[in-house]
N, C-alpha and C positions, 0 to 999 in steps of 0.2 A: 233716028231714035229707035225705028224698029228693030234695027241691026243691031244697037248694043245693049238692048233688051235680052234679044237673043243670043246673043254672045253671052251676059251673065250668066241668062239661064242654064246654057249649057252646061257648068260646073255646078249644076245642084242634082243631086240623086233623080233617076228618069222616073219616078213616081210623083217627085216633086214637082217636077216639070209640067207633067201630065195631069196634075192637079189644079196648079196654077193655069196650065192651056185650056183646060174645060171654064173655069171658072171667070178667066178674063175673055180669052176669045171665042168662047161657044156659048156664053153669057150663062150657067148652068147653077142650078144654086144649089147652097152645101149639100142640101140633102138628096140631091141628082145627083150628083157625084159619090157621095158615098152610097148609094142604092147599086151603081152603075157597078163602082169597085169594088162592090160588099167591104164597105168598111163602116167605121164610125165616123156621125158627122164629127164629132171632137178631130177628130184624127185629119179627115180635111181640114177645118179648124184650124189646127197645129201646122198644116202642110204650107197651107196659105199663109198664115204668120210669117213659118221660115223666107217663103219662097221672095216676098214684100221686103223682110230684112233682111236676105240679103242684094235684095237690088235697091235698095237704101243703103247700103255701105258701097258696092260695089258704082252705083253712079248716082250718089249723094243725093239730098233731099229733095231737090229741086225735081229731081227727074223721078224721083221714086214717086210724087207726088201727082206729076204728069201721067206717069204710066199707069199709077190706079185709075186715076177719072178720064183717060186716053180711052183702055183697053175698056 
C-alpha cells in the first residue's frame, strides 16, 4: 500500500508532495508547515485537499480512506 501511495504521489507538483509528506508522515500540523515554508496555512489547506484528491481518484475510496487514518 506504501508503494502505491508513493507512486501517486509522485505525479503531483514536488511542493505538493512535500506538503503532504510533512503532514502525514512527520505528523506536522498546518501551521508547522506553513511557518516552516513561509506560506499560508490556507495554502497548505489547499495542498492537502489536492494531494487527498488525488489519491482518491487515483486508488479509489477505500484506500484514500486507509491512507488518511494509516499515515
Amino acid at each position: 500500500m506504501e508503494q502505491a501511495v508513493e507512486n501517486s504521489l509522485s505525479s503531483l507538483p514536488a511542493r505538493c508532495q512535500e506538503i503532504f509528506r510533512l503532514s502525514r508522515y512527520e505528523h506536522r500540523s498546518i501551521r508547522e508547515i506553513a511557518d516552516q515554508l513561509n506560506i499560508s496555512n490556507r495554502t497548505v489547506e489547499n495542498q492537502l485537499h489536492r494531494a487527498l484528491k488525488h489519491l482518491k481518484v487515483e486508488l479509489g475510496d477505500f484506500m484514500a480512506l486507509a491512507v488518511f487514518w494509516w499515515i
